[in-house]
C-alpha positions in Angstrom: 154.5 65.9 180.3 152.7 64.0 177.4 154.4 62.0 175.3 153.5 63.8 172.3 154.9 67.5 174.0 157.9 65.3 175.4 159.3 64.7 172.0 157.9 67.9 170.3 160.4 69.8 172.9 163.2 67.7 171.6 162.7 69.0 167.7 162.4 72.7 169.6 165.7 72.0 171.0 166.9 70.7 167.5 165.2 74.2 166.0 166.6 76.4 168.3 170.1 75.0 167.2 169.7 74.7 163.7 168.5 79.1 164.0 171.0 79.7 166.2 173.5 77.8 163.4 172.7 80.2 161.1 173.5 83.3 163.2 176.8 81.5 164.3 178.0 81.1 160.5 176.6 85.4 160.6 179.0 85.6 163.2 181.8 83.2 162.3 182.8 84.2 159.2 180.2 85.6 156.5 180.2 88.7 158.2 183.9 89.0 157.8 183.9 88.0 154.7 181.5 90.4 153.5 183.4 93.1 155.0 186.2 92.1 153.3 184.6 92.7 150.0 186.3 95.5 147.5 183.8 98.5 147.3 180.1 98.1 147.9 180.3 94.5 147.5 179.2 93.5 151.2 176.6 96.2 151.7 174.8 94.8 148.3 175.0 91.4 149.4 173.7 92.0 152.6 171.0 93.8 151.3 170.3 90.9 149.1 170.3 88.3 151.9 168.1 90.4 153.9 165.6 90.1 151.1 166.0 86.2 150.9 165.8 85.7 154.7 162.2 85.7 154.1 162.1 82.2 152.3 159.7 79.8 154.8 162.3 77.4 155.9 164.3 80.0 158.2 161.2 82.0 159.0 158.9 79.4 160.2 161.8 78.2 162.0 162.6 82.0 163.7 158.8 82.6 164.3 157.4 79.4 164.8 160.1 79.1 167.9 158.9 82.1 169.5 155.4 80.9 169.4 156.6 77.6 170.7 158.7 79.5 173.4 155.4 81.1 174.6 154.0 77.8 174.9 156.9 76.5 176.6 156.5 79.0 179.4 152.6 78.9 180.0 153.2 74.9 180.3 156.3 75.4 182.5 154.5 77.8 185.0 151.2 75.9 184.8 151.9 72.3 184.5 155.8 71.5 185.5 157.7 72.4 188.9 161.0 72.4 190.1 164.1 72.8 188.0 162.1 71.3 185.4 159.9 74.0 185.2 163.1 76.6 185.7 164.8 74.8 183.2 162.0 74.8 180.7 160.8 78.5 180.7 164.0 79.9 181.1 164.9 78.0 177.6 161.6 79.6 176.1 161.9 83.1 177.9 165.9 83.2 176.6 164.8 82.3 173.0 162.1 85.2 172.9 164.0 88.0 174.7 167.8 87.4 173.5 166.8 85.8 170.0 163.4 87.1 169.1 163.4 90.4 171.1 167.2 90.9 169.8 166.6 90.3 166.1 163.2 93.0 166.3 164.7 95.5 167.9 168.4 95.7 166.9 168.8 93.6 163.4 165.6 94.0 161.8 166.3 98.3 162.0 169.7 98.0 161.2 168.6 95.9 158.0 166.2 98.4 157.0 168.2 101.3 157.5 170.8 99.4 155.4 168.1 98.6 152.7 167.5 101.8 152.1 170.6 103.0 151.1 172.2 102.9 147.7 175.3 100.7 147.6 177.3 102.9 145.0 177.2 106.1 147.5 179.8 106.6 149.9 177.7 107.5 152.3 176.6 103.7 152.2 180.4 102.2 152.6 180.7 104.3 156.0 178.1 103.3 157.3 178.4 99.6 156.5 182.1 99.7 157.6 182.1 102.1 160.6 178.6 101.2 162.1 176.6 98.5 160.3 178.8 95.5 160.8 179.9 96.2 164.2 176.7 96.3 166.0 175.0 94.2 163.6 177.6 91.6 164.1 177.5 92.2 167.7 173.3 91.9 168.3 174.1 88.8 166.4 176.3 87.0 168.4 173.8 87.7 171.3 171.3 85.7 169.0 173.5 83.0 168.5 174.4 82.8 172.7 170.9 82.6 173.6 169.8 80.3 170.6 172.6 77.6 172.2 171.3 78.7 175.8 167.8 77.8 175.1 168.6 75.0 174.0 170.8 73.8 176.5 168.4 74.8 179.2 165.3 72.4 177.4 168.0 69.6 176.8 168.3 69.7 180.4 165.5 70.6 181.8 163.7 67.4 179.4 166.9 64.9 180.7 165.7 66.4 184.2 162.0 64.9 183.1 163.1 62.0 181.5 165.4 60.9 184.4 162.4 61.3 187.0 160.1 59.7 184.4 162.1 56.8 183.6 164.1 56.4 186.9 
């Protein structure tokens, strides 16, 4: 592995913890305490962070790791062997299917269902109590799992490298 890739893979592991920070807090406790909110209080800020989510920080983070994780598994199966190469595209290939895949095809329609809705119905307080935190919540966690997997697997897949590299 090049030098260059060699420490560019330890800011990926660095960026798939920092993303899958932010989904544990989700998780953890803002969740909760939006649901804990009197009336439509955690349906309307929901819908508000859903709108800010799109600020560049997080989202070049969130996409820019899933075109990195691509690139983690082409090099993997083309250039690395062993449990180096297992190691390594199992990190990427978690990242895109229980983060990426995850977050397109459970959050992102659950947020856009919930988006749609008008937060002074009651309609809109069923469905955020009774359906939308619950599974949201839930696919979350997911996120957050295989956001610390992949990361886990590329920290030691790269000590793997690094003690064949340097032993």
């Amino acid at each position: 592995m090049s030098p260059f890739l060699f420490y560019f893979a330890h800011f990926v592991v660095l960026a798939y913890s920092l993303v899958g920070g932010v989904f544990l807090a989700f998780s953890d406790f803002i969740m909760r305490a939006l649901s804990a909110t009197s009336g439509h209080g955690g349906a309307e800020a929901m819908q508000a962070i859903n709108r800010e989510v799109f600020r560049w920080v997080f989202m070049t983070l969130f996409l820019g790791l899933a075109a990195t994780s691509l690139v983690l598994i082409g090099y993997a199966a083309l250039w690395l062997n062993g449990s180096v190469a297992m190691l390594v595209g199992a990190a990427g290939l978690v990242y895109l299917v229980g983060c990426f895949g995850v977050t397109v095809a459970f959050n992102v329609p659950l947020n856009e269902a919930l988006a749609g809705m008008d937060v002074s119905q009651d309609v809109t307080r069923a469905h955020w109590t009774g359906s939308y935190v619950p599974r949201w919540t839930f696919w979350n966690t997911v996120r957050t799992i295989a956001c610390g997997l992949a990361a886990a697997l590329l920290l030691f897949g790269l000590t793997s490298l690094s003690q064949g590299l340097f032993a």
